[in-house]
Residue, then its C-alpha position, 0 to 999 in steps of 0.5 A: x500500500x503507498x500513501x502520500x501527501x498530495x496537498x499540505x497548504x495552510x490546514x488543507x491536506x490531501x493524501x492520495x492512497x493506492x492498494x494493490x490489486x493483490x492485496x484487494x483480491x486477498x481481502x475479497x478471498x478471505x471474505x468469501x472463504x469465510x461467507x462459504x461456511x455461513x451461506x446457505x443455498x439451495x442445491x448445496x451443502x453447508x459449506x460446500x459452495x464453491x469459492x467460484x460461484x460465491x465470487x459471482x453471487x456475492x463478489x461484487x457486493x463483498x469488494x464494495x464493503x471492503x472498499x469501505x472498509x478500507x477508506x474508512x480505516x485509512x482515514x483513521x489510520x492516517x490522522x491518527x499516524x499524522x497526529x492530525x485531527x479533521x476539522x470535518x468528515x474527510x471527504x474522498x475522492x475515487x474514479x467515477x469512470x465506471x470501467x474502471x469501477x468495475x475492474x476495481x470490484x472485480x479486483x483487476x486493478x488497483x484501487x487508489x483515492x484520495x482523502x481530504x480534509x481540514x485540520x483543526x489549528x493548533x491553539x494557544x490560550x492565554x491567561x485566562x486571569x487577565x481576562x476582566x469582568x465587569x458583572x452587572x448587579x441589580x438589587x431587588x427592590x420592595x416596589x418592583x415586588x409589590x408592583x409584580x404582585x398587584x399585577x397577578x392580583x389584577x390579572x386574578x381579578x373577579x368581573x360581575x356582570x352589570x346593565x348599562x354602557x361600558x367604560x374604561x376597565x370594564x371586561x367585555x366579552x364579545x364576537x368579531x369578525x374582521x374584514x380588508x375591502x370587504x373580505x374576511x382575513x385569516x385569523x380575523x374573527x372569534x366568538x366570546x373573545x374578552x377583553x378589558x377595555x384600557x388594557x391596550x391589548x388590540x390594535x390601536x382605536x378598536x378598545x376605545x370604539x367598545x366604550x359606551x356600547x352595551x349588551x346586545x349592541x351591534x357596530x362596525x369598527x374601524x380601524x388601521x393595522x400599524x405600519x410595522x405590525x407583525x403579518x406583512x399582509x396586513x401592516x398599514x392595512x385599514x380594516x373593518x371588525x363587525x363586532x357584536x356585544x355579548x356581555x360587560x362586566x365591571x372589575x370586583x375590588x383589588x385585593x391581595x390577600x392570603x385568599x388570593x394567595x391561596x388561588x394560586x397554590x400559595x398560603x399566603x401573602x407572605x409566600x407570594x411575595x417570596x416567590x416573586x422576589x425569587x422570580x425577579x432575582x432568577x430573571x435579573x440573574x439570567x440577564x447578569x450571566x448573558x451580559x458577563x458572557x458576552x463580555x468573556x466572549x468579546x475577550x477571548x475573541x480579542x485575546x485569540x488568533x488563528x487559522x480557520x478550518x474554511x469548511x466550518x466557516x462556511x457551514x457557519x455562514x450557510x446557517x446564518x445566512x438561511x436563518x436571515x434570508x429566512x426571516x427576511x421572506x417571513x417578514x416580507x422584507x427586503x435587506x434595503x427594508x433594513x437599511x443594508x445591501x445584501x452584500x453589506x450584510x455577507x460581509x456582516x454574516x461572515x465576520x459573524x460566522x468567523x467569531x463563532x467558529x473561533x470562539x467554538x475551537x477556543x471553548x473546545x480546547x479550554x474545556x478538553x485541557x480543563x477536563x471539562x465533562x458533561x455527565x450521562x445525569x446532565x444531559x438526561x436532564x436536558x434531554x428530559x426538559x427537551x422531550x417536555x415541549x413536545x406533549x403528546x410525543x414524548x416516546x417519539x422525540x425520546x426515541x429519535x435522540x436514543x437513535x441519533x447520536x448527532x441529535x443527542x451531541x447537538x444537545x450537549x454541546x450548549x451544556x459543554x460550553x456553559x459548563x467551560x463558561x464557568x470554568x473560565x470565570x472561575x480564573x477570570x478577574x470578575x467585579x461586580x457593579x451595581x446597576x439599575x435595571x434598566x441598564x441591566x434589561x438593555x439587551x441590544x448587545x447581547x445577541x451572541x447565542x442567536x445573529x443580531x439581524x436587522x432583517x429580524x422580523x415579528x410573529x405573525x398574529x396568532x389564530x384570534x389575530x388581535x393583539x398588537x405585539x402579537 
């Protein structure tokens, strides 16, 4: 067997491999020799089937296997004796001229191909200690937990049904039908819809028409989607909503109370507010620890250079790039909509991709030196809350992780990375600033898990098509 290096340029590497046709003829004997004893077939007695006609049944079959079998263990063989690892699944490259195909199965000649692939650049990391974080704190204020509870309190609030017009703070409930130059529109119409009137919750001009109506009242109401609502369809469109008065009911009293405490499956006040004072800290935490990541992220994106394997680059910007145009089409919208041209944006993405693949070598080395290890117990436990968004199919996603080994890797590769996160913080220089929440909530430059894309486009309106941020 020879093998040679054909192409060694930056972290590109091609070797070019040639079997002998004696060595691929032994192999394809030995494997004949041994289907001789398992074979059955009729007008032959185990293990009387000649050599011969097993190679005319099953000879081109077998040499097919072997061929495989011989790729796939010279890939292995050559990284390993190179010391080199692949950045991507080597891809290979044999005769497509299907003569010459058939001489190779048929073990007439020499079998060559060659592999290439990418290998992954040799990183240096620096000081972890020198890497400074300045991490945002915000303390808990009595007033954000009072206001947090008055507002389940009056999202838990009774309505009693009264005679008379409705007014500001009333609930209504009532049916409706929208329409655009006189057609119904997707997701335009319900039946016994609520709605507190002052709440906000519809389109601009819709809850302040209801005013003054009463059960049994009957109108058209018109109104205009904003220009920048969620369906493209239907943004700047004027509408018009038959609507018919079904019920008003003024609000009971505001009380926060044990009893509501209790609605809840709480036992008192006391635990309530405990509970919203731990759900408060939980989200300021989250939004602590994407700040503080951001920050490590620009550092060792600053701190780190090197060659980037070309395929994973690229791979990263295919991603990207999909998930943009993507959301572009959804929207409506074209990359001038967004003020930028398609080839500002490419250049935006790839730098984008560029940062990702780099970051994602880094994090990978840094965890493997630091003996960073994700246990069977961490990633059942994400594969559980996973499988938990899909009710109703639970067995079936728990089935398709167990059977696909790349899934279950896409599943712990965010654990690894948080788990590495922690370990470089441990080492990092971290300070804690105080900071409003204001400051803390402002989330306009911690867009690293998802691309920050001007072409980001809104939900479309969900079934009853009424809310504004819908």
């Amino acid at each position: 067997m020879q093998v040679s290096e054909t192409l060694n340029e930056g972290l590109k590497r091609e070797i070019k491999v040639v079997v002998p046709a004696g060595d691929m003829k032994s192999k394809l004997d030995t494997r004949l020799a041994d289907m001789k004893n398992k074979v059955r077939l009729n007008g032959f007695r185990p293990g009387k089937v000649p050599i011969s006609h097993l190679r005319k049944l099953y000879g081109k079959s077998a040499m097919a296997e072997i061929i495989q079998e011989t790729i796939d263990g010279q890939a292995r063989d050559i990284l390993a004796e190179r010391d080199e690892k692949s950045a991507q699944r080597p891809q290979v490259k044999m005769t497509e001229d299907e003569k010459e195909a058939d001489k190779i199965l048929a073990g007439d000649v020499d079998f060559e191909f060659s592999i290439a692939y990418e290998v992954l650049p040799n990183i240096e990391v620096a000081d972890l200690s020198k890497i400074k974080i300045e991490r945002p704190v915000v303390e808990v204020e009595e007033a954000e937990i009072k206001e947090q509870v008055e507002r389940i309190a009056e999202n838990a609030r009774t309505y009693e049904t009264k005679k008379g017009k409705a007014a500001k703070g009333d609930q209504v409930t009532f049916d409706y039908l929208g329409k655009i130059d006189g057609e119904p529109f997707e997701g335009g119409a319900d039946n016994d819809s609520k709605l507190v009137l002052g709440s906000g919750n519809f389109i601009p001009g819709f809850e302040d028409s209801m005013i003054g109506m009463k059960a049994g009242d009957k109108d058209v109401i018109k109104v205009t989607f904003p220009a920048d609502y969620g369906a493209a369809e239907l943004a700047g469109k004027d509408a018009e909503f038959d609507v018919t008065i079904k019920e008003v009911a003024k609000p009971g009293d505001l009380e926060i109370n044990d009893e509501l405490a209790k609605t809840l499956g709480l036992e008192s006040v006391e635990q309530l507010n405990n509970v919203v004072r731990d759900q408060i800290v939980s989200q300021y935490g989250g939004q602590t620890r994407q700040k503080v990541k951001r920050q490590l992220l620009d550092a060792l994106d600053k701190g780190h250079q090197f060659d980037l394997p070309p395929s994973m680059v690229e791979q990263e910007f295919d991603n990207i790039w999909n998930q943009i145009t993507g959301d572009l089409e959804k929207a409506g919208k074209t990359f001038e909509d967004e003020d930028t041209t398609e080839e500002d944006a490419r250049k935006e993405y790839q730098t984008l991709a560029e940062r990702r693949v780099r970051l994602g070598l880094l994090l990978s080395e840094i965890g493997e030196s630091a003996k960073v290890e994700v246990s069977e117990q961490e990633l059942q436990q994400a594969l559980y809350q996973h499988v938990q968004q899909y009710p109703g199919q639970e067995q079936e996603v728990f089935e398709f992780f167990k059977s696909n080994p790349e899934a279950l890797g896409n599943l712990r590769a965010p654990l690894f990375e948080e788990k590495v996160v922690d370990h470089i913080m441990e080492l990092a220089d971290v300070t804690d600033k105080t900071v409003t929440k204001e400051e803390l909530m402002n989330d306009d430059d911690d867009a690293e898990s998802k691309p920050k894309a001007k072409a980001k486009s809104k939900a479309k309106p969900k079934a009853k098509a009424k809310k504004k941020d819908d």
